[in-house]
DOTIMAR-585504 format. One line per field, with one value per atom (N, C-alpha, C, O, CB): residue in three letters; residue number from 1; z, y, x. Coordinates in nm, 4 decimals. Glycine has a CB too. Layout:
<recs>
rest <- c(ala;...)
nr <- c(NUM;...)
pz <- c(Z;...)
py <- c(Y;...)
px <- c(X;...)
</recs>
This chain:
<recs>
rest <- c(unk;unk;unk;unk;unk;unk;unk;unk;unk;unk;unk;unk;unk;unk;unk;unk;unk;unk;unk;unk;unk;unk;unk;unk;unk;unk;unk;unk;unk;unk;unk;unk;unk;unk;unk;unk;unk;unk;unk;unk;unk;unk;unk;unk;unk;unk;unk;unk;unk;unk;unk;unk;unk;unk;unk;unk;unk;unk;unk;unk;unk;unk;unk;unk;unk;unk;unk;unk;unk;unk;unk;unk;unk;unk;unk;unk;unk;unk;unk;unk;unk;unk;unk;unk;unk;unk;unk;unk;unk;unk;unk;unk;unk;unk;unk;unk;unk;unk;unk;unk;unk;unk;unk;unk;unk;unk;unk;unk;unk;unk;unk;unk;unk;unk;unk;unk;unk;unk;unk;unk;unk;unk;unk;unk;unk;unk;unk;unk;unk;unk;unk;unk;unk;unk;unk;unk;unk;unk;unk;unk;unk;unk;unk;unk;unk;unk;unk;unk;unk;unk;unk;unk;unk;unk;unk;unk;unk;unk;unk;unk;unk;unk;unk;unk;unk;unk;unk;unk;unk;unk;unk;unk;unk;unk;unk;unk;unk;unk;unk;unk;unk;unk;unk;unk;unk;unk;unk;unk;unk;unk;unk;unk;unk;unk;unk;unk;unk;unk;unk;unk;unk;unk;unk;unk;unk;unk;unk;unk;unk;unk;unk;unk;unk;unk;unk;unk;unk;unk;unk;unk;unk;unk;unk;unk;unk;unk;unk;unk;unk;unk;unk;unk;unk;unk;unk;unk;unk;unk;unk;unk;unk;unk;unk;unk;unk;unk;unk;unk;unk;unk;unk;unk;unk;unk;unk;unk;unk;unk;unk;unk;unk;unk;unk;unk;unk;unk;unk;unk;unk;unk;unk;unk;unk;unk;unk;unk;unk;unk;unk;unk;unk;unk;unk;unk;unk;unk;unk;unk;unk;unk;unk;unk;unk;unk;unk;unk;unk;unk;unk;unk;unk;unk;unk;unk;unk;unk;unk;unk;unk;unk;unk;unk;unk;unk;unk;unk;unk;unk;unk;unk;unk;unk;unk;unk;unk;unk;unk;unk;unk;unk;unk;unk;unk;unk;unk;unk;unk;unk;unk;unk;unk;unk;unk;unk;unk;unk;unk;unk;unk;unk;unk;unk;unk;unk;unk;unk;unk;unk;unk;unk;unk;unk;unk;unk;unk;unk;unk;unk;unk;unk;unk;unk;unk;unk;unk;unk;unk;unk;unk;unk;unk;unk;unk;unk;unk;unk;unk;unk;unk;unk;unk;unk;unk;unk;unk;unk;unk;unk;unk;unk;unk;unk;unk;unk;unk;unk;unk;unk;unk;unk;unk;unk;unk;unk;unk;unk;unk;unk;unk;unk;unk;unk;unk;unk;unk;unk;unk;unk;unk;unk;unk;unk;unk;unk;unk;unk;unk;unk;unk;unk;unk;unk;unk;unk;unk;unk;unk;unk;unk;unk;unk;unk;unk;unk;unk;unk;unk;unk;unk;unk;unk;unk;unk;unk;unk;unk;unk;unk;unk;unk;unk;unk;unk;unk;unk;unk;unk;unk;unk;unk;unk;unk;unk;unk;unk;unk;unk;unk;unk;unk;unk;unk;unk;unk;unk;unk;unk;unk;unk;unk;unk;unk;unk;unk;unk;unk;unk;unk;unk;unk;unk;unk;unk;unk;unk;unk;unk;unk;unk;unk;unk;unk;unk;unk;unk;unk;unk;unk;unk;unk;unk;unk;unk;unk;unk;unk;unk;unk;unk;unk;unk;unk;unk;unk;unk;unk;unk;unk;unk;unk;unk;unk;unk;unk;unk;unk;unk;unk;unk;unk;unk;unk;unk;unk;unk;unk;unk;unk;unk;unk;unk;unk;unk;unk;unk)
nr <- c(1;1;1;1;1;2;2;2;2;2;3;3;3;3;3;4;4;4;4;4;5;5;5;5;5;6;6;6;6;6;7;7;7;7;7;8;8;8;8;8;9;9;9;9;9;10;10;10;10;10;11;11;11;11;11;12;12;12;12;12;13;13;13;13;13;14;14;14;14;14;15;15;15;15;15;16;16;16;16;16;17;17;17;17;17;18;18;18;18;18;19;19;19;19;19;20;20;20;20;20;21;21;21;21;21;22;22;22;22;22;23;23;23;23;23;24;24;24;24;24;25;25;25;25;25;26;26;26;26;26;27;27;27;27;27;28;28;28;28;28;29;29;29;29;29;30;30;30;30;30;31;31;31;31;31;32;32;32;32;32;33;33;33;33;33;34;34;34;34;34;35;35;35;35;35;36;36;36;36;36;37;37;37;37;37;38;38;38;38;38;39;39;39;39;39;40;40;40;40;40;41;41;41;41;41;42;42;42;42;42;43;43;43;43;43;44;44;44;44;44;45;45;45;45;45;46;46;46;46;46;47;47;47;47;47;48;48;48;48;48;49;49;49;49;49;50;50;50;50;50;51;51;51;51;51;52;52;52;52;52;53;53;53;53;53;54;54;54;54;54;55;55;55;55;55;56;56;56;56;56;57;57;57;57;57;58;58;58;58;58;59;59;59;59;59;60;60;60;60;60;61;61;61;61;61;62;62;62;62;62;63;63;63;63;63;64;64;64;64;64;65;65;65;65;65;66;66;66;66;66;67;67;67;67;67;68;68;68;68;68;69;69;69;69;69;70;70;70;70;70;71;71;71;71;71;72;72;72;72;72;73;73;73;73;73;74;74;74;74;74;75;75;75;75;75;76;76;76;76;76;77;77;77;77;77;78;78;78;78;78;79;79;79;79;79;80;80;80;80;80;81;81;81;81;81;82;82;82;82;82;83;83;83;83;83;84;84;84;84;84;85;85;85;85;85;86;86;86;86;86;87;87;87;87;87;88;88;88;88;88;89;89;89;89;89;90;90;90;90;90;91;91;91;91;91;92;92;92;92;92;93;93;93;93;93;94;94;94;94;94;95;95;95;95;95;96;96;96;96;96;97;97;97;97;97;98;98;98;98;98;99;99;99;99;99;100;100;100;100;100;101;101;101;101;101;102;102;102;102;102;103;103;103;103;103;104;104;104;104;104;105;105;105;105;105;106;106;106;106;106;107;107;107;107;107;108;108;108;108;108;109;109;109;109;109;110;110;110;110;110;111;111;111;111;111;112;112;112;112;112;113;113;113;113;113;114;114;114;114;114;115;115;115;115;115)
pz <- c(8.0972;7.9807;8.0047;8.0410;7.8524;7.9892;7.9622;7.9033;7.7891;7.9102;7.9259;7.8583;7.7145;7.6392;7.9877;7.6986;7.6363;7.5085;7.4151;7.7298;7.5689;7.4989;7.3820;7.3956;7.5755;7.2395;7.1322;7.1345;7.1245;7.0279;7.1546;7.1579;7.0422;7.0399;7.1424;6.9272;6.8392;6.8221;6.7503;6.7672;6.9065;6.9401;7.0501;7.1266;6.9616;7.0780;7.1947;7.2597;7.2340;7.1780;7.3793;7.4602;7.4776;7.5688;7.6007;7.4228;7.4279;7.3225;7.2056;7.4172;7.3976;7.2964;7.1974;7.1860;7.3666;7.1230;6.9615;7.0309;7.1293;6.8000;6.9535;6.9970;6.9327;6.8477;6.9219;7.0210;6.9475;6.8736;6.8610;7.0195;6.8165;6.7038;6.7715;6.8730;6.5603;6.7066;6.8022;6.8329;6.9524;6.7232;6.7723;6.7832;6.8664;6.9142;6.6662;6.8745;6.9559;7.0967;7.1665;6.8941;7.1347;7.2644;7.3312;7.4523;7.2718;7.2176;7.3256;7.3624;7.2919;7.2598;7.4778;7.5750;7.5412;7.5706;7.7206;7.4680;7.4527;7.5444;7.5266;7.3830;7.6489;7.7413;7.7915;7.8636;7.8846;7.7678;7.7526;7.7044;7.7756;7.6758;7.5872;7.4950;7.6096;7.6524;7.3031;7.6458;7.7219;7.8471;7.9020;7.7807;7.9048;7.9933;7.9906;8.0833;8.0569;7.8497;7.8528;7.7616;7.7462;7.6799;7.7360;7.7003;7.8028;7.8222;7.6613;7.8784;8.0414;8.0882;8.1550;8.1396;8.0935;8.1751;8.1076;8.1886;8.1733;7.9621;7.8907;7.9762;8.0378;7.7479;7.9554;7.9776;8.0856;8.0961;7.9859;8.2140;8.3542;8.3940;8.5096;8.4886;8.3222;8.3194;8.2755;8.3334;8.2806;8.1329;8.0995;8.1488;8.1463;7.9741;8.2074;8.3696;8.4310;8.4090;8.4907;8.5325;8.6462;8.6270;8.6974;8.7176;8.5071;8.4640;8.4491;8.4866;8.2614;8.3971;8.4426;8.5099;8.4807;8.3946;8.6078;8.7668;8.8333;8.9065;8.8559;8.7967;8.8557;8.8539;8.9381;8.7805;8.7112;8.6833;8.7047;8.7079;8.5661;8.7203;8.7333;8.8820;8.9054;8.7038;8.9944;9.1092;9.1628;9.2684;9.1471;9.0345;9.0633;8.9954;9.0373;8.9705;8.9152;8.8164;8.9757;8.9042;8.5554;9.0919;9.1866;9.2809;9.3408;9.2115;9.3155;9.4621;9.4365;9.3316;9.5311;9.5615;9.5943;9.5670;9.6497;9.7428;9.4735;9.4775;9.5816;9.5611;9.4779;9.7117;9.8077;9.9046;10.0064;9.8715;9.8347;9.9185;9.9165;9.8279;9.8225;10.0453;10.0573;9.9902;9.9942;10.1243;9.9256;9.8091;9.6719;9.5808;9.8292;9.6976;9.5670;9.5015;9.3949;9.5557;9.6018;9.5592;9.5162;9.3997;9.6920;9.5660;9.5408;9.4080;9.3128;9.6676;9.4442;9.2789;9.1466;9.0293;9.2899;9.1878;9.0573;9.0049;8.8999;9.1616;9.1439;9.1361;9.0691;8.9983;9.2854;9.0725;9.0174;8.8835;8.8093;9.0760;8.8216;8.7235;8.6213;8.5018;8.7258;8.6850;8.6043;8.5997;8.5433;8.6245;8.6898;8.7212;8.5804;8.5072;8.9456;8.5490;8.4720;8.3895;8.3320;8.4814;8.3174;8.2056;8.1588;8.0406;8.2259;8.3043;8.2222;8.1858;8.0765;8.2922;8.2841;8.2011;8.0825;7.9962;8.2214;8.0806;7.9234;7.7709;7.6511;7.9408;7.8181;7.7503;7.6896;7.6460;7.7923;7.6732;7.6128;7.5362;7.4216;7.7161;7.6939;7.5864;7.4929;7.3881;7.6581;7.4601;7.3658;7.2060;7.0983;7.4193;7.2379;7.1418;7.0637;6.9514;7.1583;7.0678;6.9963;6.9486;6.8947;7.1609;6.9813;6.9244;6.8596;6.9352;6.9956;6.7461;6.6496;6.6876;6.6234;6.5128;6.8295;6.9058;7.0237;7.0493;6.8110;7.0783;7.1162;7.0942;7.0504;7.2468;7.1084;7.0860;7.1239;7.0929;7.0145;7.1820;7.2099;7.1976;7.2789;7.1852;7.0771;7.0443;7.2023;7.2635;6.9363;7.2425;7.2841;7.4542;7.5465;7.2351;7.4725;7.6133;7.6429;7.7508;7.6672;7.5245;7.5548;7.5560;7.6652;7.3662;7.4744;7.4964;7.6297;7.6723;7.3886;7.6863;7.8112;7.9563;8.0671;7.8326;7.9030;7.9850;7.9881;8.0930;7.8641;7.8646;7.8952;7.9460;8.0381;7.7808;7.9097;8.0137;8.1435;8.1955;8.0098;8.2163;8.3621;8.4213;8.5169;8.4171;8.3325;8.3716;8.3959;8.4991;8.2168;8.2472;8.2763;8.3828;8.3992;8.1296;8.4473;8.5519;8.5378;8.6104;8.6296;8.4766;8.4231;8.4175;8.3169;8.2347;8.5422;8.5288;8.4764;8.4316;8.6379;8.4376;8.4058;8.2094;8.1484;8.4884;8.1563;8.0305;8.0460;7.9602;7.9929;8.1578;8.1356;8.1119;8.0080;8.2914;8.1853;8.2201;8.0568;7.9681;8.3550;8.0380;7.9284;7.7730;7.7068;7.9215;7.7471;7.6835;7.7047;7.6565;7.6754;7.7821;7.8062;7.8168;7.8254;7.8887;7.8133;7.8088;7.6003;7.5340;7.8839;7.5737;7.4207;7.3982;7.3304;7.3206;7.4424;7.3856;7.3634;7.2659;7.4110;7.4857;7.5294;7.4543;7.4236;7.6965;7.4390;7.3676;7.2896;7.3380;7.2977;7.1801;7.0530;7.1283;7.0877;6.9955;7.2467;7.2459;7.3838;7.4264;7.1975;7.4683;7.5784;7.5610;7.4680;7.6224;7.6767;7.6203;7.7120;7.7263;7.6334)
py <- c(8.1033;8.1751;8.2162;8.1301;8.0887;8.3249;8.3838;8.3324;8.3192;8.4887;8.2743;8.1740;8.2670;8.2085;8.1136;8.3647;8.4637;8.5276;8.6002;8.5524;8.4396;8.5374;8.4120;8.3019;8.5945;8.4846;8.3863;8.3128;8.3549;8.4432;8.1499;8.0462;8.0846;7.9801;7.8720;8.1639;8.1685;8.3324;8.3510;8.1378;8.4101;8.5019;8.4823;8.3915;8.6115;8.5449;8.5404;8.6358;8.7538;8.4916;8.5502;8.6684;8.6852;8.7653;8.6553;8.6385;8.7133;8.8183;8.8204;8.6256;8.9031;9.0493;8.9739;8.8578;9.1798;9.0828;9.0652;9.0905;9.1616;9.2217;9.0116;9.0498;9.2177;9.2776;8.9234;9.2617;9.3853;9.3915;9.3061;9.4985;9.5059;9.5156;9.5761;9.6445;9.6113;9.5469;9.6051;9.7318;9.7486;9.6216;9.8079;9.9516;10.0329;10.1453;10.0004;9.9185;9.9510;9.8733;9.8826;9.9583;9.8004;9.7846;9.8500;9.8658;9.7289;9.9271;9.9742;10.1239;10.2003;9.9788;10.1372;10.2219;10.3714;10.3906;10.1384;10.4661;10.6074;10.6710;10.7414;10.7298;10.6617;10.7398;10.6337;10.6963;10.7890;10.5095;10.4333;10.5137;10.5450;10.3273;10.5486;10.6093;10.7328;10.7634;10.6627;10.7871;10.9625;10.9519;11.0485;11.0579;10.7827;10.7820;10.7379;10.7446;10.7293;10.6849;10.5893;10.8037;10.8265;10.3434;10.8783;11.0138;11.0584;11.0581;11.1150;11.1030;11.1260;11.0580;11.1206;11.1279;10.9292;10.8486;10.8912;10.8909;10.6804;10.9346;10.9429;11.0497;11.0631;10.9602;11.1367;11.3288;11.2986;11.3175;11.4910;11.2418;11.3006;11.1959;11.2074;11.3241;11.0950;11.0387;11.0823;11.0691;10.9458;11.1747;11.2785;11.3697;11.4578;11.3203;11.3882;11.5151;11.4711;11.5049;11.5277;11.3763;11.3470;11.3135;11.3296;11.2345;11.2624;11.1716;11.3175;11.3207;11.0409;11.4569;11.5560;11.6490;11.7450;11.5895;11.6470;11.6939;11.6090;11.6549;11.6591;11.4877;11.3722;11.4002;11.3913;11.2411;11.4431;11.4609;11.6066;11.6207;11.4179;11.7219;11.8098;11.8195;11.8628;11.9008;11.7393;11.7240;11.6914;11.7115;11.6724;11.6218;11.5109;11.5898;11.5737;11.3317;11.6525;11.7733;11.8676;11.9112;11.8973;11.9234;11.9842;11.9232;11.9811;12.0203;11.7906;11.7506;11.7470;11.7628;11.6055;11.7209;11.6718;11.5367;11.4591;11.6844;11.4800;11.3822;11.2459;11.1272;11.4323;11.3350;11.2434;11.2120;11.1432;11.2642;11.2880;11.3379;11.1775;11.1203;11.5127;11.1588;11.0904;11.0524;10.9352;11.1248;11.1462;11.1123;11.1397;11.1936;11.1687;11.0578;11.0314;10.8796;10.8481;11.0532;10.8150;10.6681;10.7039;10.6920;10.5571;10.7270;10.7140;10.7778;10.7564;10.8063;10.8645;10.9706;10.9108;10.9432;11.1875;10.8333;10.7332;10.5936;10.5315;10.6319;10.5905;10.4604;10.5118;10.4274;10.3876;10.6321;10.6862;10.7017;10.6533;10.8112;10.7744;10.8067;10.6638;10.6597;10.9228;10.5703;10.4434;10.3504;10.2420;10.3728;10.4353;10.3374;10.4316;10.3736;10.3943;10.5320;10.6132;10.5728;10.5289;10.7444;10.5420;10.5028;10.3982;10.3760;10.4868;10.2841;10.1521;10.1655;10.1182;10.0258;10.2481;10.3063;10.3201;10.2520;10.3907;10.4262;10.5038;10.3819;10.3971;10.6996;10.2992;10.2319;10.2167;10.3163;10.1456;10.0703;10.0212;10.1484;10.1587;9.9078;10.2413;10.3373;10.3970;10.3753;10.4652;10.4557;10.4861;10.4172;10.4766;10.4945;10.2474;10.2047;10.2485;10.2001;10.0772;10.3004;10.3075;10.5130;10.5732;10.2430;10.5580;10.6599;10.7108;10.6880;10.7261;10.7735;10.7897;10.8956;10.9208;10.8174;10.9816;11.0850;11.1532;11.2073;11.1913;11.1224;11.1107;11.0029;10.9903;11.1382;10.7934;10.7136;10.6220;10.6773;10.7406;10.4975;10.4495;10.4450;10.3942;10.3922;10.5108;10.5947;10.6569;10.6162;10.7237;10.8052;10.8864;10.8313;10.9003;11.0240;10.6790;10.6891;10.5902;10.5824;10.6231;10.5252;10.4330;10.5980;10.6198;10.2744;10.6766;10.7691;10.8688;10.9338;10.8333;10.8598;10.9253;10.8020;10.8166;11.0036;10.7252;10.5526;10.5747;10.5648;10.3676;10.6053;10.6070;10.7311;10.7292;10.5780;10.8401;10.9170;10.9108;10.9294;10.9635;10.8824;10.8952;10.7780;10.7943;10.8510;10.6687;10.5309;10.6400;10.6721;10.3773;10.6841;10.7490;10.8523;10.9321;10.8377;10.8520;10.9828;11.1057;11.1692;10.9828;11.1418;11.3046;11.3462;11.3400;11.3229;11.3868;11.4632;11.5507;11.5731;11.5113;11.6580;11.7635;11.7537;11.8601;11.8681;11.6637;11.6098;11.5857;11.6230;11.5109;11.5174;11.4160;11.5403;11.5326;11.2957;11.6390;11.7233;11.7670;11.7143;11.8261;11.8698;11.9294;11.8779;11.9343;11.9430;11.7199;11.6241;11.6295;11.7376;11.5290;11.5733;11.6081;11.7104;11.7290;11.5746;11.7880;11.9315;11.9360;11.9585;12.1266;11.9037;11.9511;11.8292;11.8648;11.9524;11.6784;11.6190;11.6111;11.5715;11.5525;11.6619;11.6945;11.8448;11.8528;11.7097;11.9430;12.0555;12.0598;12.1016;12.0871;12.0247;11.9349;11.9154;11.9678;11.7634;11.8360;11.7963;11.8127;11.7503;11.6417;11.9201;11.9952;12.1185;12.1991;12.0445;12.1134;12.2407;12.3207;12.4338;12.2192)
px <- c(4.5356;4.4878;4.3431;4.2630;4.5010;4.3101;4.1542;4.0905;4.1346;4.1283;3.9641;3.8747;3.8035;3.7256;3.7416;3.8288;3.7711;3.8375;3.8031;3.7531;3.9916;4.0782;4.0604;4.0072;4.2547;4.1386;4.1952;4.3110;4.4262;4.2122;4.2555;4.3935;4.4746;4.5396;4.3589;4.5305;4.5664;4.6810;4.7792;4.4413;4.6227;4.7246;4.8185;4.7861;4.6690;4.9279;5.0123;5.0516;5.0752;5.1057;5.0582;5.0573;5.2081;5.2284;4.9712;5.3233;5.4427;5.4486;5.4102;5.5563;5.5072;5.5579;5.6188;5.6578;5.6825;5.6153;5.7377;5.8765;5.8962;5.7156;5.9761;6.1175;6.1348;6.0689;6.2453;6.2614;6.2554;6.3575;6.4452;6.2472;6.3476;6.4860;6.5900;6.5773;6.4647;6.7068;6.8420;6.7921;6.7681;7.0059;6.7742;6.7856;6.6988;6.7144;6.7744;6.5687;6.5006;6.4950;6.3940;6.4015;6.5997;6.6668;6.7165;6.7004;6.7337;6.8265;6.9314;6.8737;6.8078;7.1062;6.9145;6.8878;6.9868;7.1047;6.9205;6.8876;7.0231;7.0701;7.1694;6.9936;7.0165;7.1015;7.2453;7.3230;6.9921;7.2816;7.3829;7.4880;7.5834;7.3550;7.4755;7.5909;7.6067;7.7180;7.5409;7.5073;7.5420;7.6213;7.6743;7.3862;7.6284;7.6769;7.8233;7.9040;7.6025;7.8447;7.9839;8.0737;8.1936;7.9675;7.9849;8.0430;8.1088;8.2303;7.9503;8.0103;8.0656;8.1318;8.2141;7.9903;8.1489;8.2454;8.3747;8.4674;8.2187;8.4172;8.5115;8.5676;8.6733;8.4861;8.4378;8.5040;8.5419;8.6631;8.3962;8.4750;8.5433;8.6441;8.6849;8.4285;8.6936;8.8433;8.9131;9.0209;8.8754;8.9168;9.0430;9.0219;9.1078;9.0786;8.9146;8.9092;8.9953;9.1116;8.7726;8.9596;9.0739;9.2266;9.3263;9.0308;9.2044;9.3853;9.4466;9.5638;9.4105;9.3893;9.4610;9.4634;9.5346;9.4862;9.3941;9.3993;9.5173;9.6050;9.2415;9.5033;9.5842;9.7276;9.8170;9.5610;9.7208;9.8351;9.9045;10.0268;9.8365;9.8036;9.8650;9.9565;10.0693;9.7749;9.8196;9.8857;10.0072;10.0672;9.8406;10.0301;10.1594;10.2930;10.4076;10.1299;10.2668;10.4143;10.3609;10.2707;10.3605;10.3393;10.3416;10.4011;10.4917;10.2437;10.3630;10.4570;10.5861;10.6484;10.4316;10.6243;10.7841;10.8213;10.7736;10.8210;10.8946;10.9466;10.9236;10.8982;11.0447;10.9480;10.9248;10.8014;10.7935;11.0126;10.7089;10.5913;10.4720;10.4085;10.5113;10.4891;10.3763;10.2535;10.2161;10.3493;10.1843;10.0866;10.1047;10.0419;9.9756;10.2620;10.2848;10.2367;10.1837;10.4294;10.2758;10.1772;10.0449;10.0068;10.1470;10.0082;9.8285;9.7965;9.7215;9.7243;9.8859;9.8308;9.9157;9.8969;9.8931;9.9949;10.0954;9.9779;9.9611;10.2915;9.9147;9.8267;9.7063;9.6514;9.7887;9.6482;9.5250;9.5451;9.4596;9.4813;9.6658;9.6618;9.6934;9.6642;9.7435;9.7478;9.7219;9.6169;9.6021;9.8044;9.5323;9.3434;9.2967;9.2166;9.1982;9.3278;9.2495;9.3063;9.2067;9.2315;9.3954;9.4749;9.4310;9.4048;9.6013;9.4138;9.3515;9.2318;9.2008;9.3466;9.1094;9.0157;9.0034;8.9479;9.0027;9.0662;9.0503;9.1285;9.1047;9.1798;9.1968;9.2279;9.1132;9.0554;9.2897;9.0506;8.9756;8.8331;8.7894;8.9433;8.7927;8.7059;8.7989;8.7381;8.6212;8.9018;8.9525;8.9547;8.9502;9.0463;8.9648;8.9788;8.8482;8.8622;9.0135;8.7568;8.6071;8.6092;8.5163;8.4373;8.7111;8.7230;8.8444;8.9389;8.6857;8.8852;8.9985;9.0884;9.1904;8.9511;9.0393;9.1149;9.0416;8.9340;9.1568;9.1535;9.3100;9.3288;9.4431;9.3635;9.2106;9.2431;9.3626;9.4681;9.2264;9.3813;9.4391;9.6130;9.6902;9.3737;9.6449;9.7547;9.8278;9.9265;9.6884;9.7021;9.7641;9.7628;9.8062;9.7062;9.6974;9.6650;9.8108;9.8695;9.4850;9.8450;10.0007;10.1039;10.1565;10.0631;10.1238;10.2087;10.2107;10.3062;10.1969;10.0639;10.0773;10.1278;10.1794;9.9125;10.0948;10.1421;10.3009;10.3647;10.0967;10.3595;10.5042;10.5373;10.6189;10.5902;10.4947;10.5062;10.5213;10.6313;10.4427;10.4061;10.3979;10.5298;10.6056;10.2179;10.5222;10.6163;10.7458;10.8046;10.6440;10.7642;10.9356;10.9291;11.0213;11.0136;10.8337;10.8330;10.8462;10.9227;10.9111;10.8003;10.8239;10.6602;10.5895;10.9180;10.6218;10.4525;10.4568;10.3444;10.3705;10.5544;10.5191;10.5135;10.5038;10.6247;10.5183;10.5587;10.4426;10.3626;10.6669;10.4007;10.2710;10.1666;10.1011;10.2237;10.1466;10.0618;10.0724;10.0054;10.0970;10.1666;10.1635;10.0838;9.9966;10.2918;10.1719;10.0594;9.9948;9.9612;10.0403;9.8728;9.7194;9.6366;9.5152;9.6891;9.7596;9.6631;9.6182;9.5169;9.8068;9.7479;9.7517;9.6497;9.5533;9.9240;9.6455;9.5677;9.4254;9.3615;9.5955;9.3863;9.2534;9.1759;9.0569;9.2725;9.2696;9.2343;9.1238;9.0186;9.3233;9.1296;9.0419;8.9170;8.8133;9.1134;8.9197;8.7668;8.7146;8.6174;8.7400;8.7996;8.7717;8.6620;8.6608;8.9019;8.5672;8.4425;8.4916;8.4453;8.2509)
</recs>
């Protein structure tokens, strides 16, 4: 301690208030993380209503579009649309195998809040 200073003030900061913790560019990033997962889940998917049945990158792109799914799960739950609703109905989609169902859904779902 500074011999100079006052034993009676402190030298820890004040706690802060929630609001003035959290960090806003947080929210701008969990936005973006939203947009460019229903970006890819339908690229993903468009790719996939294009191949062949038997085509080799069909795994990978069956496996992507359910990395993005589990993604979007949970961020969904914090918004009221498309919302967790539409990410189990595109889940059964892709399961029953039908991309081009899948595609079409996401196109209509995304509409709304596509720029």
């Amino acid at each position: 301690m500074d011999a100079h200073a006052d034993p009676t003030s402190s030298t820890e900061p004040e706690p802060m208030r929630a609001a003035e913790a959290v960090d806003e560019n947080v929210y701008d990033s969990v936005h973006r993380l939203r947009a460019d997962a229903w970006a890819s889940l339908e690229e993903a998917a468009r790719r996939l209503a294009t191949l062949p049945r038997t085509s080799d990158a069909r795994p990978d792109l069956d496996a992507r579009v359910e990395e993005l799914l589990d993604l979007l799960g949970p961020i969904e739950s914090c918004w009221s649309a498309p919302g967790t609703a539409a990410v189990r109905e595109l889940r059964a989609l892709h399961r029953a195998g039908d991309a081009r169902k899948l595609t079409d859904r996401l196109t209509e779902v995304r509409q709304p809040f596509s720029g």
